[in-house]
C-alpha positions, -999 to 999 in steps of 0.1 A, spaced: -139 -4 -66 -169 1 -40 -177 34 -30 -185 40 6 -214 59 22 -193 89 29 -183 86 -3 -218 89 -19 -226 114 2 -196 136 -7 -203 136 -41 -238 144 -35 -235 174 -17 -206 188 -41 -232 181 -65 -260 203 -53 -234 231 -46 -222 233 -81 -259 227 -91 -267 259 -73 -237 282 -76 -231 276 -115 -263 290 -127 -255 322 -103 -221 321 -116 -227 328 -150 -253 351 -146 -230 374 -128 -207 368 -154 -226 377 -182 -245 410 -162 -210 423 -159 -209 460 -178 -184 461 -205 -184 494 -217 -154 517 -220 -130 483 -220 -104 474 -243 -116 447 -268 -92 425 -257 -101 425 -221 -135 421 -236 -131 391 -252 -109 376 -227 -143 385 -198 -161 367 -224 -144 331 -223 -136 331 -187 -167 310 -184 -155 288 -213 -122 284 -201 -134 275 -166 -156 249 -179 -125 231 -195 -106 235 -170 -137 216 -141 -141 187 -166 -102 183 -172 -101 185 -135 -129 157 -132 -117 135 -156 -82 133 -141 -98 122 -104 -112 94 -123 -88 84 -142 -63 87 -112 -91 65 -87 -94 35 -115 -52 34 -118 -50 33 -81 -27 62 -79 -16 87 -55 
């Protein structure tokens, strides 16, 4: 399985964008005031972040496993 150039590059510039967005991400996240909400709804806010993590590398695993088996 060779990757092409455009392929490369692709994954590059996804990359950089996540590179840059995460970290801006997750401080928004975490400035977000939380006062006067339901606990629940609190802890919920709280492992958005978390749960969005799992979900990107479950995402990401699945492409690769899908490219290596050849499949749709």
């Amino acid at each position: 399985m060779a990757l092409s150039i455009g392929k490369i590059v692709d994954i590059a510039v996804v990359l950089i964008i996540i590179a840059i967005l995460l970290p801006i991400a997750i401080a928004q996240f975490q400035s977000v005031p939380t006062q006067g909400w339901d606990n629940t709804v609190v802890s919920l806010w709280r492992n958005i972040l978390t749960f969005s993590m799992v979900g990107l590398v479950i995402y990401i695993l699945y492409g690769m496993v899908k490219d290596k088996k050849g499949g749709d």
